[in-house]
C-alpha positions as CSV (number, residue, x, y, z in Angstrom):
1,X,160.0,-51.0,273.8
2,X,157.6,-47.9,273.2
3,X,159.4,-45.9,270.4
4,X,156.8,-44.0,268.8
5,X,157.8,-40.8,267.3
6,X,156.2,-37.7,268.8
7,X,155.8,-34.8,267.2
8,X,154.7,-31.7,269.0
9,X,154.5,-27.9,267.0
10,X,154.3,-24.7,269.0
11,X,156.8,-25.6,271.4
12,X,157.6,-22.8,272.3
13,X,154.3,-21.5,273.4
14,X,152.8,-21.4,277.0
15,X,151.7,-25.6,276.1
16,X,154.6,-26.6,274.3
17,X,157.3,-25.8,276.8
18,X,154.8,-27.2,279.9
19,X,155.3,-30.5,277.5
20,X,158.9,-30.0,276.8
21,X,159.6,-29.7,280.6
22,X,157.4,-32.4,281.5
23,X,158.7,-35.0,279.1
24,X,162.2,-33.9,280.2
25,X,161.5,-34.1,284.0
26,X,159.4,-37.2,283.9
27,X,160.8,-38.8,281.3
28,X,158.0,-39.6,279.3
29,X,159.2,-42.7,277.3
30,X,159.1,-42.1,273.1
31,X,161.2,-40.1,270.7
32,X,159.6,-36.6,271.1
33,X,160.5,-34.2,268.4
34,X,159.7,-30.7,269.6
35,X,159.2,-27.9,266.7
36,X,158.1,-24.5,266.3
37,X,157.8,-22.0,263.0
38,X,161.8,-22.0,262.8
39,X,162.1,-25.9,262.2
40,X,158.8,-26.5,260.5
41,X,156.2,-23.9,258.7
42,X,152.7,-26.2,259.4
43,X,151.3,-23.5,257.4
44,X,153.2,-24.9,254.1
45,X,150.9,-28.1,253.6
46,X,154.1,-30.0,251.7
47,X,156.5,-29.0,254.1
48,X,154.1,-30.5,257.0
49,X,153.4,-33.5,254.7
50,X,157.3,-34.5,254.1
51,X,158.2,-33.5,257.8
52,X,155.4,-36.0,259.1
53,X,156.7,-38.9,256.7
54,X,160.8,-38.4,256.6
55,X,160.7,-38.7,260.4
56,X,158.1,-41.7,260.6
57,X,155.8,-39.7,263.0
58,X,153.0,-41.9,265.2
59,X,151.5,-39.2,267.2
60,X,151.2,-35.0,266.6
61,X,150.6,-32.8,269.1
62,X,149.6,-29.6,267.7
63,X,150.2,-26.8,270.3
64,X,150.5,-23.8,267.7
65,X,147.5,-21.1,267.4
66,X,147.0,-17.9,266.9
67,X,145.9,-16.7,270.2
68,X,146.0,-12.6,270.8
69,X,142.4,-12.1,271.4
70,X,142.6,-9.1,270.3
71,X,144.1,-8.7,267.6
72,X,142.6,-11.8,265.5
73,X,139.8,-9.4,264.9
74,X,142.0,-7.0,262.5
75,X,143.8,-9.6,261.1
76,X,141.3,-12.5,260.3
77,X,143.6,-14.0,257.4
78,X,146.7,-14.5,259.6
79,X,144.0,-16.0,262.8
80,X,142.4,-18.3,260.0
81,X,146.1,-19.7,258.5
82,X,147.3,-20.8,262.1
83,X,143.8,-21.9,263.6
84,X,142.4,-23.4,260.5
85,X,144.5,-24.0,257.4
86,X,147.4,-25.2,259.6
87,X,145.5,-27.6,261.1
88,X,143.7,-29.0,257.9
89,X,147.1,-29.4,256.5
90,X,148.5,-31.5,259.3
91,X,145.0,-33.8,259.9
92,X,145.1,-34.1,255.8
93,X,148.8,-35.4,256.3
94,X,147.7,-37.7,258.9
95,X,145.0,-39.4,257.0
96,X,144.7,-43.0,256.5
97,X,147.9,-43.4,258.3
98,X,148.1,-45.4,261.1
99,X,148.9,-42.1,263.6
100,X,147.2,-39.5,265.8
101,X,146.7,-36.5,265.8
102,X,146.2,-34.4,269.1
103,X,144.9,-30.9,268.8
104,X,144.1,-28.1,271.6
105,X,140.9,-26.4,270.9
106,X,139.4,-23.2,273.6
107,X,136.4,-22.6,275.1
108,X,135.6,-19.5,272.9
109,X,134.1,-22.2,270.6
110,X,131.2,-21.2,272.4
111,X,129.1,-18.2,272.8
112,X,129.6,-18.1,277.0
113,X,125.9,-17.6,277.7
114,X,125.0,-21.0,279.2
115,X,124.7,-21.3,283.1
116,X,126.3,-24.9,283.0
117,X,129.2,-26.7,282.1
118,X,129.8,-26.9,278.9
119,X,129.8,-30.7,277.4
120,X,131.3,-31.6,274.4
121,X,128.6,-32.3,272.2
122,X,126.7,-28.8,273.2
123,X,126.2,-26.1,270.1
124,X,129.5,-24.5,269.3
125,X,128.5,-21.1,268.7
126,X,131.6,-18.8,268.5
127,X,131.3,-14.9,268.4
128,X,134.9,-13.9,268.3
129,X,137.3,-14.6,265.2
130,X,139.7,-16.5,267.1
131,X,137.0,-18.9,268.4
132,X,135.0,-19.3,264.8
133,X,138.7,-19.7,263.5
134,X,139.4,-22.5,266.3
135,X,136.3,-23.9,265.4
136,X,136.7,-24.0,261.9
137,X,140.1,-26.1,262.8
138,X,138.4,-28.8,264.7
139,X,135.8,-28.9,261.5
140,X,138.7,-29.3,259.3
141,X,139.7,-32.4,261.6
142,X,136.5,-34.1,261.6
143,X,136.0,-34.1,257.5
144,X,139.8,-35.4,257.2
145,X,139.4,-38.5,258.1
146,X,142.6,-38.6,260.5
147,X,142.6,-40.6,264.0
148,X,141.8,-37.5,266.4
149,X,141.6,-36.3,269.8
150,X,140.9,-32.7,270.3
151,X,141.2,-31.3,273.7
152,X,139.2,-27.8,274.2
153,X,141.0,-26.3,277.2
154,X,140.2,-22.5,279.1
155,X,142.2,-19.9,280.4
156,X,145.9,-21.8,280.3
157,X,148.7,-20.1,282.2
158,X,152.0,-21.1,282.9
159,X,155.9,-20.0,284.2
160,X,155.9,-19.3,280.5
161,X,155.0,-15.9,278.4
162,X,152.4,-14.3,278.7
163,X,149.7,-15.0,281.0
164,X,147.1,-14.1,283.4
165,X,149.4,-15.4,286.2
166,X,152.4,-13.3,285.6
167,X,150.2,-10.2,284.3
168,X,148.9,-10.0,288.0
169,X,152.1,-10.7,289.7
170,X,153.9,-7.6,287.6
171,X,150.6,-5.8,288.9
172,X,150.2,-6.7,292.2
173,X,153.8,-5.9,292.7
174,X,153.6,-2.3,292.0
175,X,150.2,-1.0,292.6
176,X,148.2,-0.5,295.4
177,X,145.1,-1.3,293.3
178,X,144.1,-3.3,290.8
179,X,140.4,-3.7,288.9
180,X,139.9,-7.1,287.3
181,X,136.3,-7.9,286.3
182,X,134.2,-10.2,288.1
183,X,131.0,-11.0,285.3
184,X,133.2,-13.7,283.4
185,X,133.1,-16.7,284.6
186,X,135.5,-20.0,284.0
187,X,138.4,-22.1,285.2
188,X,141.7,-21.7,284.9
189,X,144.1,-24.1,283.3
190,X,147.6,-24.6,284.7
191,X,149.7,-26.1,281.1
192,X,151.8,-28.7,283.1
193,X,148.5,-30.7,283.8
194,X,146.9,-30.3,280.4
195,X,150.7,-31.3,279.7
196,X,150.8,-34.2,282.1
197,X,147.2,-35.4,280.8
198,X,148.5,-35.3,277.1
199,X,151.7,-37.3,278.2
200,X,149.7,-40.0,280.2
201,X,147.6,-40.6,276.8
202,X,150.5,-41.2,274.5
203,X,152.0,-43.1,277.1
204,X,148.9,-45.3,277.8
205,X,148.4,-45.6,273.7
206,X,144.4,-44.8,275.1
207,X,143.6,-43.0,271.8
208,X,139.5,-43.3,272.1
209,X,139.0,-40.9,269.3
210,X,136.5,-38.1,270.4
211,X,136.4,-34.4,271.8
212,X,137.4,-33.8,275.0
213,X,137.4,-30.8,277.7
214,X,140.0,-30.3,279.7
215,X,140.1,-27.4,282.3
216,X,140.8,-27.4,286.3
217,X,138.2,-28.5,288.3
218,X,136.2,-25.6,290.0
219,X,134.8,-22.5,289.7
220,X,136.1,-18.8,289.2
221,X,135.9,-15.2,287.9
222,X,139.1,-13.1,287.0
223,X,138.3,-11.9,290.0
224,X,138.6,-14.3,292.2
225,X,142.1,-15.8,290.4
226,X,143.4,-12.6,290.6
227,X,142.1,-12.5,294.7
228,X,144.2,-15.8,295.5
229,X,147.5,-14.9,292.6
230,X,147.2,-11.8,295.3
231,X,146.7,-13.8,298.3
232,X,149.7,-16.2,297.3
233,X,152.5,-13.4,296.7
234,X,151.6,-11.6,299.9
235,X,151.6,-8.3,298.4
236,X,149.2,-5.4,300.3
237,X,147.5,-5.0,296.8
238,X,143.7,-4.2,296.5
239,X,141.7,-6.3,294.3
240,X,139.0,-4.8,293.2
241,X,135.9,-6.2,291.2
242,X,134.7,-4.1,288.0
243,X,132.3,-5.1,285.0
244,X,133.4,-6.2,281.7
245,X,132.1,-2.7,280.3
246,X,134.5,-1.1,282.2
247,X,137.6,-2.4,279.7
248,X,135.8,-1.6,276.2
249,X,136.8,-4.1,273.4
250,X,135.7,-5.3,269.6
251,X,136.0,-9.2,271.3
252,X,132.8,-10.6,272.6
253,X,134.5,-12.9,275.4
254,X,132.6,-15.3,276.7
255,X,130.9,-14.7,280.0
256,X,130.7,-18.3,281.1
257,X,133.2,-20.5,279.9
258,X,133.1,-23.7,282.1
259,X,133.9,-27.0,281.0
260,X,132.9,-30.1,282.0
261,X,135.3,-32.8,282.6
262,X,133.3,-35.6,283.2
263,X,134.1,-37.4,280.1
264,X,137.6,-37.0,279.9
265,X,137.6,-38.6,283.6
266,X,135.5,-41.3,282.6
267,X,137.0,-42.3,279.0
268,X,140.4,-41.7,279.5
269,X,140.7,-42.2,282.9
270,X,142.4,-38.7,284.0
271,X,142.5,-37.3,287.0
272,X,142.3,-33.3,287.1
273,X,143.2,-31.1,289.6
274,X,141.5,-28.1,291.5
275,X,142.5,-24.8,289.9
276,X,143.9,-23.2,293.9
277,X,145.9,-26.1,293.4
278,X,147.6,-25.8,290.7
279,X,148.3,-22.5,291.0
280,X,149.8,-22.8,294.4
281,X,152.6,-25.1,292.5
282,X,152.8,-22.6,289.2
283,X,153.5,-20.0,292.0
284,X,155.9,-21.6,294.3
285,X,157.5,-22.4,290.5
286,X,157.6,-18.5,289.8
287,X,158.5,-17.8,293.5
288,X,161.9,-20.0,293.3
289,X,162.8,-18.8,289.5
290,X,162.3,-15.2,291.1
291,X,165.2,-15.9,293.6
292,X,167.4,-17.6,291.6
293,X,167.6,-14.7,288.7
């Protein structure tokens, strides 16, 4: 009987709880232990070290990051110690065992001025702190040694936190206008199927070790998500389209961020779903929480 022990950090993040409610709803065989900073610090490289070895563990899913945009660019060191030394200290824990270790990377590993997908083995150029900090985490995997599979993923949203999603909804709800830009470009990323995708791995024991993008399929601005978020909650709101200029910040976001998902359809055999999709079921999700609070 499959009884590896799963152990997933960040779970309470936007990814964490997806995979908490996932495993709980589909009942995802395996002994899942789900942690956050209260029940283990991944920053303390002994504590991660003991924690991975007291409870046997086969498989980690690291869903912790430091991901305010923002506010990485004032405080580097505290970006750097969830992005990178975190993660060195669970792949360094995880070396020359016989486990896995599954780690979700961004798009902002790259500097967004391509006009095509993005594969995994294109330059990783990063202009932002959060994604040379991401990427320095995905270098501390490779040099480890551990069994890996790191999943770059784009614009995730959920029923969870804070998001995109339920940014616009709040909105939308109470203005009659709303400017969202139009010159970034990307796909959104609805956690229950990066969720469901990481699930179907572990299940599947398919662990071909290698980097792998994970997005919804399709093409969008902000603009057009926040056009059909609008659409779908049938509020008279106004979308209208502005340039990235128009919202000054320090962060150099990427102006296209598209990943291509060819390979992680091909290798690991996962289907992904078109990003109208998905958000029509994260809505009607948000839709029937709405009327039973």
């Amino acid at each position: 009987m499959y009884s590896d022990n799963i152990l997933v950090t960040g779970a309470n993040g936007q990814l964490g709880r997806s995979l908490r409610r996932e495993v709980h709803q589909k009942g995802w065989t395996g002994n899942w232990l789900f942690t956050d900073a209260a029940e283990l610090d991944i920053t303390d490289n002994t504590a991660v070290a003991r924690h991975i070895a007291e409870n046997d563990i086969s498989v980690v899913v690291n869903c912790a990051a430091y991901t305010n945009v923002d506010k990485a660019e004032d405080d580097r060191e505290a970006a750097d110690l969830l992005n990178n030394v975190a993660v060195a200290n669970i792949a360094a824990a995880l070396a020359g065992k016989n486990a896995v270790f599954i780690h979700v990377s961004t798009d902002y590993v790259f500097d967004g001025e391509s006009c095509i997908p993005y594969k995994e083995d294109d330059a990783a150029l990063p202009c932002s702190v959060y994604g040379i900090t991401k990427k320095r985490g995905e270098d501390a995997i490779l040099k480890s040694g551990c069994r890996y599979m790191i999943f770059r993923t784009a614009w995730l949203y959920s029923e969870y936190g804070r998001n995109f999603v339920k940014t616009m909804r709040s909105l939308i709800s109470s203005r009659e206008t709303v400017n969202v830009v139009f010159d970034q470009v990307g796909t959104p990323t609805y956690a229950a199927d990066l969720a469901g995708a990481i699930c179907k791995v572990i299940c599947s024991r398919n662990y071909e070790q290698g980097i792998y993008h994970y997005s919804n399929e399709g093409v969008c601005s902000w603009y057009d998500f926040a056009k059909e978020i609008a659409a779908m909650s049938g509020y008279d709101c106004k979308i209208q389209p502005c340039h990235s200029s128009e919202f000054p910040s320090r962060v150099r976001r990427p102006h296209y961020s598209v990943l291509d998902k060819s390979k992680v359809r091909r290798v690991l055999g996962l289907e992904v779903p078109y990003w109208r999709d998905s958000l029509e079921r994260c809505m009607d999700n948000l839709d029937k929480t709405d009327k039973n609070q």
